[in-house]
C-alpha positions in Angstrom: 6.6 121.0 -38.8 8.2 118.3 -40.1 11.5 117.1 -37.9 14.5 115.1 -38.5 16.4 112.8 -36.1 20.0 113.0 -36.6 21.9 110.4 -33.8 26.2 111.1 -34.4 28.2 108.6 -32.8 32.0 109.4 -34.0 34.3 110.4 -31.3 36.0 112.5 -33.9 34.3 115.7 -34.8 36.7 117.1 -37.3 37.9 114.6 -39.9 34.5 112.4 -39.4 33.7 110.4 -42.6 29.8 109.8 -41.1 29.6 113.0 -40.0 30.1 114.5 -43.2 28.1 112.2 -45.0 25.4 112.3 -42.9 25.4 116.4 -43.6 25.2 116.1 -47.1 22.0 114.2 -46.6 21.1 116.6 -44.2 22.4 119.7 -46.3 20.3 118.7 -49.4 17.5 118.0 -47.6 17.5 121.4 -46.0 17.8 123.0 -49.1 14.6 121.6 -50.7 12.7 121.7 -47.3 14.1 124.5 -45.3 11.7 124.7 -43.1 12.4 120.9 -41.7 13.8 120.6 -37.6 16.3 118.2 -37.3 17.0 116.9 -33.5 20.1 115.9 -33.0 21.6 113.7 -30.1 25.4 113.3 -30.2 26.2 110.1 -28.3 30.0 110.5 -28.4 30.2 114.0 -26.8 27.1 113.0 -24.6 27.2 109.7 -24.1 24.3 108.2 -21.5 25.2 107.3 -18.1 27.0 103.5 -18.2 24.5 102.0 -15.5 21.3 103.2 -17.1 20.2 100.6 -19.3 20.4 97.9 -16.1 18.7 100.6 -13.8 16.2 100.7 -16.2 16.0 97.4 -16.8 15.5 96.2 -13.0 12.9 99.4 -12.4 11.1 98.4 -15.4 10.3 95.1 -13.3 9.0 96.3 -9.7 6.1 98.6 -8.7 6.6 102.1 -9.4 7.0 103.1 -5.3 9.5 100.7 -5.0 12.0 102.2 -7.1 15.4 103.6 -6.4 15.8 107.1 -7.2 18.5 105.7 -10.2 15.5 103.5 -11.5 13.5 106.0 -11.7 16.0 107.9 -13.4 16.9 106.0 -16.0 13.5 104.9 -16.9 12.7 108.5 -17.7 15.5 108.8 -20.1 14.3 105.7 -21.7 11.5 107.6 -22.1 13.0 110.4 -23.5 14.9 108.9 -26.4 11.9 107.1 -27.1 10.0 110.2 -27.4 12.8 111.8 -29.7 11.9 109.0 -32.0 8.5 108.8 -31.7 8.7 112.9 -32.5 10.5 112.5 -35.7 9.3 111.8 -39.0 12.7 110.8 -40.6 16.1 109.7 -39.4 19.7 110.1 -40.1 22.1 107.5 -38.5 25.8 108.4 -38.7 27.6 105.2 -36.9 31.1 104.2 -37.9 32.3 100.8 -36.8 35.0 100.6 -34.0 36.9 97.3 -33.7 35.3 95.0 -35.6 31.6 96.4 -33.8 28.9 99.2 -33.3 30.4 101.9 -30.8 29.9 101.2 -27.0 27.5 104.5 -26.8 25.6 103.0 -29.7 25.0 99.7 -27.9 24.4 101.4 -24.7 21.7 104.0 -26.5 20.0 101.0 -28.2 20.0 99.4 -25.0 18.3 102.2 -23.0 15.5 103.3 -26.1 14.3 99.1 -26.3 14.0 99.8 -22.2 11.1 101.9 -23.2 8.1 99.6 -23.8 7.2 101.6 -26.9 10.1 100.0 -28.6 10.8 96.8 -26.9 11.0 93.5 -29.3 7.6 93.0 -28.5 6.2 96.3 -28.9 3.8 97.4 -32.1 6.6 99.4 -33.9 5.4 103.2 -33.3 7.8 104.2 -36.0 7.1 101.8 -38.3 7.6 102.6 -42.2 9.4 106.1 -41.4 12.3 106.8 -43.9 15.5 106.1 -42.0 19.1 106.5 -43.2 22.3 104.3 -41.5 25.7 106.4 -42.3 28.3 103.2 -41.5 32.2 103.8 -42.1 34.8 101.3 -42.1 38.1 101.7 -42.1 39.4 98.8 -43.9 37.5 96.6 -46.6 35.5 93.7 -45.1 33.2 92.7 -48.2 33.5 89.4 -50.2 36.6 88.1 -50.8 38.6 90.1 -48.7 40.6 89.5 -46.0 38.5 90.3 -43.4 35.1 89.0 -44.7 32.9 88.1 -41.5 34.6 90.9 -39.1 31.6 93.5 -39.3 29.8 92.7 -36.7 27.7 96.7 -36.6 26.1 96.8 -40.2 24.0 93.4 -39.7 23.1 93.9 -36.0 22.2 97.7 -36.6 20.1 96.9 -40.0 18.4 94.3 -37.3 17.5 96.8 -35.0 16.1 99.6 -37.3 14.8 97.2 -40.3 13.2 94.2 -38.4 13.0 95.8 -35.0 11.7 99.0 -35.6 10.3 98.7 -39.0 12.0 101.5 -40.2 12.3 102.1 -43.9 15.8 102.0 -44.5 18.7 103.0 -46.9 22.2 102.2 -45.8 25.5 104.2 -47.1 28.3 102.7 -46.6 32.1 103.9 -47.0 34.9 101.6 -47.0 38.7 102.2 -46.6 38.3 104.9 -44.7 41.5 104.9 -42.7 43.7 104.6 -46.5 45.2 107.9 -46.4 46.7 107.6 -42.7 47.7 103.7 -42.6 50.6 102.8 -45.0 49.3 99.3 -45.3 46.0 100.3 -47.1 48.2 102.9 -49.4 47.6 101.2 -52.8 43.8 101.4 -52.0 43.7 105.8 -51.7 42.5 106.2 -55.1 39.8 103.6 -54.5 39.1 105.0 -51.3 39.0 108.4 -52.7 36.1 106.9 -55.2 34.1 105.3 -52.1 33.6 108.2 -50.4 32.9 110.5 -53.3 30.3 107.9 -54.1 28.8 108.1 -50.9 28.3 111.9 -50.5 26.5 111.6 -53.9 24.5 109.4 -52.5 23.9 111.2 -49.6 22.8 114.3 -51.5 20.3 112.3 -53.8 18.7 111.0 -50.6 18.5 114.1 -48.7 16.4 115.5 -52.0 14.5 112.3 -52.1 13.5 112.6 -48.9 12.1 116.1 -49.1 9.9 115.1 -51.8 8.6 112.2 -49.9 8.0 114.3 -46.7 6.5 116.7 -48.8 4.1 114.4 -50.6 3.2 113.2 -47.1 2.0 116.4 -45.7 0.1 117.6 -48.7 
């Protein structure tokens, strides 16, 4: 059976810009390959434990006996996310950027998952070449020749981690101006906005249908 990751990281669950996104690439996919899993982990309503990534860092470093009973711990939910990743054949990656940056439970997931040898900087890339789609949303506009050119820190550093890290084979959508309907200041920018995200569920769905096909042609 083929099987989807889907990783959510919004700590808004009505009103979400990746979240809906991220299911109309999900939704079209579905409809072309119904039978498809998709696993989901939802870091903002489940976020991991703040002291994992150290415990797992320190047990990762001393003889298996002489661990604590939080080393031990944590290293198995390294572990676990890695397996979630090694399990899947595609991936979904709804991430909006919080102050300037990828969300704390982002950071602190990525953390914990390199913590498992299999996907360390020096590992051999077990996912290597999967499909893999980043969902990023922005509130304001930071591209060139805006105001705030230079203040994304999260697309760069996540394309890092899932493009030269990983391997994964990856498609970014990104929608901009999100935040134009409730702050006055980005007012004159709604219709724009508006366009931006309209474009972004249509690229969504094209995806999603792309992606069955390719899944399909690689089971046959």
């Amino acid at each position: 059976m083929t099987t989807i990751f889907r990783l959510d990281a919004s700590i808004r669950h009505e009103g979400s810009v990746t979240r809906a996104v991220a299911t109309s690439l999900e939704s079209a996919l579905l409809a072309e390959s119904p039978g498809a899993n998709v696993a989901r982990r939802d870091l903002a309503q489940a976020p991991l434990p703040s002291a994992t990534w150290a415990d797992a860092l320190a047990g990762s470093h001393i003889p298996e006996a002489e661990r604590t009973t939080a080393q031990h711990r944590a290293l198995a939910l390294a572990s676990e996310l890695g397996d979630e990743l090694s399990d899947a054949d595609a991936f979904i990656f709804a991430i909006p950027m919080y102050n300037f940056g990828v969300p704390p439970h982002v950071k602190a997931w990525i953390d914990v998952v390199i913590a498992d040898p299999r996907f360390s900087p020096r590992s051999t890339k077990p996912i290597a070449g999967r499909p893999a789609y980043l969902v990023l949303a922005r509130g304001g506009a930071y591209g060139p020749g805006t105001a705030r050119e230079g203040w994304d820190h999260a697309t760069g550093w996540l394309k890092l981690i899932f493009e030269r890290s990983w391997g994964l084979d990856l498609e970014v959508i990104e929608v901009e101006l999100t935040a134009a309907n409730a702050n006055p200041a980005l007012a004159e920018f709604r219709d724009l906005a508006a366009q931006n995200l309209e474009s972004a569920h249509a690229a969504a769905t094209d995806y999603g249908r792309a992606l069955s096909g390719r899944l399909g042609r690689a089971a046959a």
